[in-house]
C-alpha positions as a Python dict, from the first residue, in 0.01 Angstrom:
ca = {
    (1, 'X'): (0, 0, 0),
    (2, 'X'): (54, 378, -125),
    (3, 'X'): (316, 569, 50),
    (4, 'X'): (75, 826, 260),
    (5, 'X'): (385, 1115, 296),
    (6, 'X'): (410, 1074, -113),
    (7, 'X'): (42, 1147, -138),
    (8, 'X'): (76, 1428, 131),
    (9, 'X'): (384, 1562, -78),
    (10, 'X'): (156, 1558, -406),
    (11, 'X'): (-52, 1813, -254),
    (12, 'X'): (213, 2082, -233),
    (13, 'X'): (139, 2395, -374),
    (14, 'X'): (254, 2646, -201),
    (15, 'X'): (565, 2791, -294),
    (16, 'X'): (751, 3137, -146),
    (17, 'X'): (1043, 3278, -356),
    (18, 'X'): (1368, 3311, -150),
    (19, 'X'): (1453, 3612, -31),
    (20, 'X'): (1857, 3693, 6),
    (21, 'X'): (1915, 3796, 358),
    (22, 'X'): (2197, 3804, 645),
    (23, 'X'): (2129, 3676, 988),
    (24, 'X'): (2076, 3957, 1244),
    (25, 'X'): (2254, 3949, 1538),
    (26, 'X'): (1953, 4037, 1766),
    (27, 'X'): (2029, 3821, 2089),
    (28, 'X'): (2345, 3959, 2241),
    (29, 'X'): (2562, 3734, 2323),
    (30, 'X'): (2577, 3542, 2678),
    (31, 'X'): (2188, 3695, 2706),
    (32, 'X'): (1883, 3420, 2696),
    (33, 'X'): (1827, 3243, 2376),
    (34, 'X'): (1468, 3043, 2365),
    (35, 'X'): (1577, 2723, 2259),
    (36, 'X'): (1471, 2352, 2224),
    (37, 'X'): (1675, 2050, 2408),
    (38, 'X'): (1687, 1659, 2334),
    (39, 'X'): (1972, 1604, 2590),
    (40, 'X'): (1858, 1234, 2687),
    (41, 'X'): (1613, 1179, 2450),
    (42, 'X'): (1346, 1450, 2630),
    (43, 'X'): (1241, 1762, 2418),
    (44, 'X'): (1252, 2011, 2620),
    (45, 'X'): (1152, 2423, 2631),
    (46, 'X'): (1398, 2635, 2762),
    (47, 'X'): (1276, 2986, 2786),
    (48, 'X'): (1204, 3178, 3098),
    (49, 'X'): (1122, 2821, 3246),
    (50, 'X'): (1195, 2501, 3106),
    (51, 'X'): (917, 2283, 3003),
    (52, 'X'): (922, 1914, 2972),
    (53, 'X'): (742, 1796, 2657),
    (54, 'X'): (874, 1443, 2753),
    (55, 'X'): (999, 1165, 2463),
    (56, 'X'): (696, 1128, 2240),
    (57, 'X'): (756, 1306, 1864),
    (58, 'X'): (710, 1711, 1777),
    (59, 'X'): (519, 1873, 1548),
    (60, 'X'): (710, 2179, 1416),
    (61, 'X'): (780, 2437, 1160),
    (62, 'X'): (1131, 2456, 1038),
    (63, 'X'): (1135, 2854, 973),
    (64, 'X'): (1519, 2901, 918),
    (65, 'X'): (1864, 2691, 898),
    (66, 'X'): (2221, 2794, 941),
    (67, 'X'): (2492, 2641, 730),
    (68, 'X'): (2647, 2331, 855),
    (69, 'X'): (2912, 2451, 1085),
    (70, 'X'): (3250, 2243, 1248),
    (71, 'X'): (3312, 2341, 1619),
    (72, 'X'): (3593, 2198, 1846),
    (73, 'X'): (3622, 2193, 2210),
    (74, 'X'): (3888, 2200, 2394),
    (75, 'X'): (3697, 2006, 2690),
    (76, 'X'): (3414, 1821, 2748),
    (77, 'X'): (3093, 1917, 2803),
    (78, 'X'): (2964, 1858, 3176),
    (79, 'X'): (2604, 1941, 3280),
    (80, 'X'): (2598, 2272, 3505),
    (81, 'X'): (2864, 2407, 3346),
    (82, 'X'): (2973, 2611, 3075),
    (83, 'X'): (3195, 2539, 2737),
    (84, 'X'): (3298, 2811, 2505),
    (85, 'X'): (3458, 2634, 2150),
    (86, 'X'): (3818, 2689, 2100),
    (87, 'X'): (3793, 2704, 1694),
    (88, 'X'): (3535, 2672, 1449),
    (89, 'X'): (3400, 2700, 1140),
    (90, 'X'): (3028, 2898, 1094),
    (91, 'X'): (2959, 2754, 757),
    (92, 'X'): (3195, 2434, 740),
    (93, 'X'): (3185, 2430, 384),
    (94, 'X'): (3445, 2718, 350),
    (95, 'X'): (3688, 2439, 454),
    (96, 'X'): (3873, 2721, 646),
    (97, 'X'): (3807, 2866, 1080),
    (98, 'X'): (3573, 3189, 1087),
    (99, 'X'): (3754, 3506, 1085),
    (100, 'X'): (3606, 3560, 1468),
    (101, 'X'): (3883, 3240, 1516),
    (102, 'X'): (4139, 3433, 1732),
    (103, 'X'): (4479, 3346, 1529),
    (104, 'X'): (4653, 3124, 1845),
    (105, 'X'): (4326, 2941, 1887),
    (106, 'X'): (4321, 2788, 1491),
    (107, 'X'): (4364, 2432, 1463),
    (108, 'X'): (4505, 2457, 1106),
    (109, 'X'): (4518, 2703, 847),
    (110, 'X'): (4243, 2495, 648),
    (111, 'X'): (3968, 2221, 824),
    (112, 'X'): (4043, 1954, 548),
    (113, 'X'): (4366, 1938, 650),
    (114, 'X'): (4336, 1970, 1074),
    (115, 'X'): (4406, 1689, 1285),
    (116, 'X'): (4099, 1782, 1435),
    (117, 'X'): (3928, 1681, 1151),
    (118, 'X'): (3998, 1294, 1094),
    (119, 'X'): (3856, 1048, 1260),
    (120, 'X'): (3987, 885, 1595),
    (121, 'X'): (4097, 1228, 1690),
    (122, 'X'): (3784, 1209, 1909),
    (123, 'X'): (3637, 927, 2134),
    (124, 'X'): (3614, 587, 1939),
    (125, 'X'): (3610, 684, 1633),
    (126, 'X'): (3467, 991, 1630),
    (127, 'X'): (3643, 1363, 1537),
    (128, 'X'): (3744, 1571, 1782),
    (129, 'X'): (3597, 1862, 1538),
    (130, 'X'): (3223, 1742, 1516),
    (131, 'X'): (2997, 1890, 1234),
    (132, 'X'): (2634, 2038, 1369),
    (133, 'X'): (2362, 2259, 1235),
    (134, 'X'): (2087, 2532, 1396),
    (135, 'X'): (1764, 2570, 1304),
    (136, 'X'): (1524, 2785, 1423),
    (137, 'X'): (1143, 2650, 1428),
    (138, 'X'): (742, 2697, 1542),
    (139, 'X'): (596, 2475, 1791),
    (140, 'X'): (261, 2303, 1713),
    (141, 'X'): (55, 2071, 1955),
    (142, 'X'): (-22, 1739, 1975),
    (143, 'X'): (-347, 1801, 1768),
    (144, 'X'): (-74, 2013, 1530),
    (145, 'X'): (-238, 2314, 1549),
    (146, 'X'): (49, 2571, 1503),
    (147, 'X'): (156, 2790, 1804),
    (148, 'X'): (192, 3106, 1655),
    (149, 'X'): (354, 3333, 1920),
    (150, 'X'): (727, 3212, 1971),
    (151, 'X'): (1033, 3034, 1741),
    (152, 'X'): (1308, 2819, 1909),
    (153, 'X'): (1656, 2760, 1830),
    (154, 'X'): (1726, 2390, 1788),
    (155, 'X'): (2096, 2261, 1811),
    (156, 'X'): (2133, 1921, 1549),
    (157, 'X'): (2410, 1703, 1633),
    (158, 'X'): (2593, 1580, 1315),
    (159, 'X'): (2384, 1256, 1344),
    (160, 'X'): (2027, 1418, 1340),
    (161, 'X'): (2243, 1632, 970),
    (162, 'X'): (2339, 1363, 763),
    (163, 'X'): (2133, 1085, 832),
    (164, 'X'): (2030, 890, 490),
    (165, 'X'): (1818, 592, 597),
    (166, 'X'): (1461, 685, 441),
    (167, 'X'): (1256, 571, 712),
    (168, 'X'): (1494, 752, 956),
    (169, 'X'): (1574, 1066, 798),
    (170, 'X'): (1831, 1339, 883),
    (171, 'X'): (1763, 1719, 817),
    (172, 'X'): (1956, 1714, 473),
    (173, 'X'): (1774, 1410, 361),
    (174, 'X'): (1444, 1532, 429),
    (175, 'X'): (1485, 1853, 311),
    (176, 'X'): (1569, 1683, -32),
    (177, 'X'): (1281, 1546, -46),
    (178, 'X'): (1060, 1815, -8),
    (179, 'X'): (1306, 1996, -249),
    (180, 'X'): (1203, 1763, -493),
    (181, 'X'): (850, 1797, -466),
    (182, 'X'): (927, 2223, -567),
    (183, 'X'): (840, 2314, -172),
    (184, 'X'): (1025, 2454, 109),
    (185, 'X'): (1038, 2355, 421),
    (186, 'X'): (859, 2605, 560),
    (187, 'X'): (553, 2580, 367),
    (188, 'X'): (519, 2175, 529),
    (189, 'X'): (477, 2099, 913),
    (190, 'X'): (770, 1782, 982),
    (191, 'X'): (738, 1553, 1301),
    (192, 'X'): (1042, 1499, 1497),
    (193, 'X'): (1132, 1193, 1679),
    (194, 'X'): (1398, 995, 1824),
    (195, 'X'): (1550, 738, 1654),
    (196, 'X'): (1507, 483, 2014),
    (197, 'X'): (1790, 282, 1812),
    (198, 'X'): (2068, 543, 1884),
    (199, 'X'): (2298, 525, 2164),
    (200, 'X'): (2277, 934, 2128),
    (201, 'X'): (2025, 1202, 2095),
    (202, 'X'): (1908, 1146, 1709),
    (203, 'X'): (1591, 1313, 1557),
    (204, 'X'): (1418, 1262, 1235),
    (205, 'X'): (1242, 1424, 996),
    (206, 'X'): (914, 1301, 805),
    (207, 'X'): (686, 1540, 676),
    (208, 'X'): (309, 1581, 865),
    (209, 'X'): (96, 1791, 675),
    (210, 'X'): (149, 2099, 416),
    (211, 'X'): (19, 2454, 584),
    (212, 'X'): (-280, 2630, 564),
    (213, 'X'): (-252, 2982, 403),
    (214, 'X'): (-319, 3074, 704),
    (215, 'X'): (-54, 2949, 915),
    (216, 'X'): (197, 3007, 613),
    (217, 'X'): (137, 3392, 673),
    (218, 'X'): (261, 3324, 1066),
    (219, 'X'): (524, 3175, 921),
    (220, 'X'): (588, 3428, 696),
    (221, 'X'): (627, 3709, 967),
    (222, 'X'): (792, 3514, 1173),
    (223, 'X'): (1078, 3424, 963),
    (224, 'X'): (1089, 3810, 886),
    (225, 'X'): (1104, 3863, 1292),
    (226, 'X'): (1515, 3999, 1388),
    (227, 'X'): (1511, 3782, 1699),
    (228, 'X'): (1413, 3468, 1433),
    (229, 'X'): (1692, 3571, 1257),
    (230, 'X'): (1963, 3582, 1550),
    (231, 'X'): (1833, 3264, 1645),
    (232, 'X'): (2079, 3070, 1356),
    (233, 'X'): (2347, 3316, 1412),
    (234, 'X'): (2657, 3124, 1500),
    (235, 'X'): (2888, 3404, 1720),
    (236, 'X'): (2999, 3153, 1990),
    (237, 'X'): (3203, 3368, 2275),
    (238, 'X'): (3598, 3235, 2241),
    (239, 'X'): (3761, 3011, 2483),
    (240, 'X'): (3978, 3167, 2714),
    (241, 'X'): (4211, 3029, 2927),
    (242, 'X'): (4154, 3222, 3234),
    (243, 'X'): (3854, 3100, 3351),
    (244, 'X'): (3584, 2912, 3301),
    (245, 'X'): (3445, 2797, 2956),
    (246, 'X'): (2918, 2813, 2744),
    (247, 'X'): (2765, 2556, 2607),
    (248, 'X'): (2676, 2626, 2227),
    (249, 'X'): (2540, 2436, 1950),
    (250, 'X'): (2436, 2396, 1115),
    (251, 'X'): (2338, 2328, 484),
    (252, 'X'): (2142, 2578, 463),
    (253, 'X'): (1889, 2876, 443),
    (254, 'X'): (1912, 3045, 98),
    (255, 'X'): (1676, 3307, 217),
    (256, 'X'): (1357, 3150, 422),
    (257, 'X'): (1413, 2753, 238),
    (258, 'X'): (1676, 2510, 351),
    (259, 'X'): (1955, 2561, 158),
    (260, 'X'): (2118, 2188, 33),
    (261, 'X'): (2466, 2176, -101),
    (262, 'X'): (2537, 1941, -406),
    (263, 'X'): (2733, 1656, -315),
}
């Protein structure tokens, strides 16, 4: 039997020159960010309200990525509260913390060589500095008829990143494979699931349909939109010690595409 997503990917035509462009910083920080959760494998819309969209996969738009950033928390996460990261890395593959890093608050002078960094340092196995990516994106419904009016900032855990298998895709997988068919991203509208075999929140990709002209212009003004732009900023607040600590979330844009580092 043919592969229907390689005959969908034949189709693609359209294709939108990068434009070179810094994030703006349009949401200040601590204020309301429109985002999308998959805390317990529920997508959910938090806006003004928070809407349940329950377990079933997403049709979106993937309109802009942020490089694939390390964070490290001092503490755990707990629901209710708040968790500010200690030190971090905005685009990981520096291999050194973010200037915003206050100096007493760096894990190491370099991530390659932080304990942080290797694994066991977290639980199991895991590193106590974990790798994750934002992306901001356009809701479309279950018919996947774009909804034109709003982008959402989405928060990938390292697992929904790097994932290779081919039937169960992570971000930087599937957005080689539209690479290679000379498209971006945003020019193809990707269902999002849950992979029901992870014992964590995992999503992946697999392409739907390529855009109208149409809806490509939306997506066109919408990537051009400030507030899109802010929404892949990564300015976490710092830790302090005094007092409670917010709950924050990735490689990638080179202007509106997904940007993919060579290996």
């Amino acid at each position: 039997m043919t592969d229907p997503f390689a005959d969908l990917l034949d189709e693609v035509e359209v294709e939108v020159k990068p434009v070179a462009s810094e994030p703006e910083q349009s949401y200040p920080l601590g204020t309301h960010v429109p985002r999308i959760s998959i805390r317990e494998n529920n997508f959910r819309v938090i806006d003004d309200d928070i809407e349940e969209l329950g377990s079933s996969p997403q049709k979106v738009v993937i309109i802009k990525a942020a490089p694939v950033s390390r964070i490290f928390y001092a503490t755990e996460y707990s629901s209710g509260g708040s968790n500010a990261p200690v030190c971090w890395a905005a685009d990981g593959g520096t291999g050194v913390p973010s200037k915003e890093v206050p100096v007493d608050s760096r894990q190491s002078r370099t991530c390659f060589n932080c304990e942080k960094n290797i694994k066991g340092s977290g639980h199991g196995t895991s590193r106590a500095c974990k790798f994750q990516q934002r992306i901001a994106l356009m809701l479309a419904d279950d018919e996947g008829v774009l909804q034109p009016d709003k982008a959402y900032q989405l928060a990938l855990p390292a697992t929904s990143v790097f994932g290779k298998e081919q039937k169960k895709m992570g971000l930087q997988t599937y957005a080689r494979l539209i690479d290679s068919q000379n498209a971006l991203l945003s020019s193809i509208m990707t269902e999002l699931s849950f992979d029901e075999d992870s014992l964590t929140p995992k999503l992946c990709f697999k392409p739907f349909r390529v855009l109208e002209e149409t809806e490509f212009k939306l997506v066109k003004q919408m990537q051009s939109n400030p507030d899109t732009k802010s929404l892949v900023s990564f300015i976490p607040q710092v830790h302090r010690n005094n007092g409670p600590i917010v709950d924050s979330m990735f490689d990638v844009v080179e202007g509106e595409g997904v940007y993919v580092r060579d290996a």
